[in-house]
C-alpha positions, -999 to +999 in steps of 0.1 A: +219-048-192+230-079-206+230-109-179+251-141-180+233-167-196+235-204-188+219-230-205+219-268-202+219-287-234+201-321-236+224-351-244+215-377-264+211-397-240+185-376-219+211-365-196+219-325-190+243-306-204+255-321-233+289-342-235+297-354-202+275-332-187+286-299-191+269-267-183+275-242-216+279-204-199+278-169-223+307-152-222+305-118-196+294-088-215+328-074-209+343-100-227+323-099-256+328-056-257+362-065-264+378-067-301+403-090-292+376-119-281+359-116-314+386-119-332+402-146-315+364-161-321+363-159-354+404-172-360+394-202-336+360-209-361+380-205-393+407-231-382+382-255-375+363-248-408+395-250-421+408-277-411+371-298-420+364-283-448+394-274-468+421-295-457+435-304-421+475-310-440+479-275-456+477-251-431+457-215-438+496-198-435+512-228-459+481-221-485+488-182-482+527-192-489+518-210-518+491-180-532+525-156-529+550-175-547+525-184-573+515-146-573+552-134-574+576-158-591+609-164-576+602-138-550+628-144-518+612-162-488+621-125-470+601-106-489+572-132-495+569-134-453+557-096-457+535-106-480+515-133-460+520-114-422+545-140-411+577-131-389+609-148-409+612-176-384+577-187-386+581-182-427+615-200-424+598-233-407+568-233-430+588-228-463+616-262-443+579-284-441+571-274-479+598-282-491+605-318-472+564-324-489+579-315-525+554-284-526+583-259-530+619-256-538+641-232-525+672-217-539+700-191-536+689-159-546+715-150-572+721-114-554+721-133-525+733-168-512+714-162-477+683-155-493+660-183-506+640-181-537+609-201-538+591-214-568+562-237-568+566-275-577+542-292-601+526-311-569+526-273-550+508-257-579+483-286-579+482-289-541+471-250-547+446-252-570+424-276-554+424-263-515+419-227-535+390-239-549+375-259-514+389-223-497+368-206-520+336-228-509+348-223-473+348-179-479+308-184-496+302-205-466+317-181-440+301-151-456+267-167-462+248-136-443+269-110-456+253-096-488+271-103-519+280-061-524+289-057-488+319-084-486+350-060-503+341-038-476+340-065-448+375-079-464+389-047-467+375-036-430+389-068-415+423-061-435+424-026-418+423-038-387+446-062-391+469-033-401+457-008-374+463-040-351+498-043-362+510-009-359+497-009-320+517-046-317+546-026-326+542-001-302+570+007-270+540+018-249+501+027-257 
């Protein structure tokens, strides 16, 4: 049986416990049984190796934005939300604060007027290209102890949950 683990960490300064003294606890085995904390884990990590390594102005559902419209051309904002797992409101705001940056514009869908069209600017495609490539450094990074023939499987695992995940959100009861 696991036990709870608490260790002190030695501050720089030869104090205990590391900043201002504080005492670092595992989480109860419980806790870590659970799929939700690891998850919530490993979204917490990514943001913050997101936000140091690839760029702390584009956020990770802005970048995935951006990969859609360049993938599907004048797509509607609607459809594209589908694409990148946002609800329409969240889509909505993030598509506003692209286009106030000049990353994306936005247009009446011909079939349309309430749907928007989005089509990458010159600055969005550019904007795109380089946090792709530092989000590409970040994945080799992240995946560093995953064997180079085991990570489809991992992406597509992690993908299935996300889906399996989804369907239970949706649910009027379990």
């Amino acid at each position: 049986m696991t036990r709870w683990a608490v260790t002190r960490s030695t501050s720089a300064n030869g104090g205990q416990g590391g900043p201002r003294g504080r005492v670092r606890m595992s989480p109860p085995p419980d806790l870590v049984a659970a799929p939700g904390y690891g998850a919530r884990r490993l979204y917490q990590a990514y943001l913050a190796a997101w936000n140091r390594h690839v760029d702390a102005v584009l956020t990770g559902p802005q970048f995935a934005v951006l990969s859609a419209i360049r993938a599907h051309p004048d797509a509607d904002q609607t459809a594209l939300a589908g694409a990148v797992a946002l609800d329409t409101s969240t889509m909505a705001d993030v598509c506003r604060r692209m286009e106030r940056r000049g990353l994306i514009t936005r247009t009446a869908a011909p079939h349309d007027a309430r749907a928007k069209v989005l089509t990458l600017t010159e600055d969005g495609a550019a904007a795109l290209a380089e946090t792709n490539r530092r989000a590409r450094a970040l994945d080799e990074a992240l995946l560093d102890g995953c064997p180079p023939e085991q990570r489809p499987q991992l992406a597509s695992l992690l993908n299935d949950l996300g889906q399996q995940w989804e369907r239970v959100a949706e649910r009027d009861a379990l």
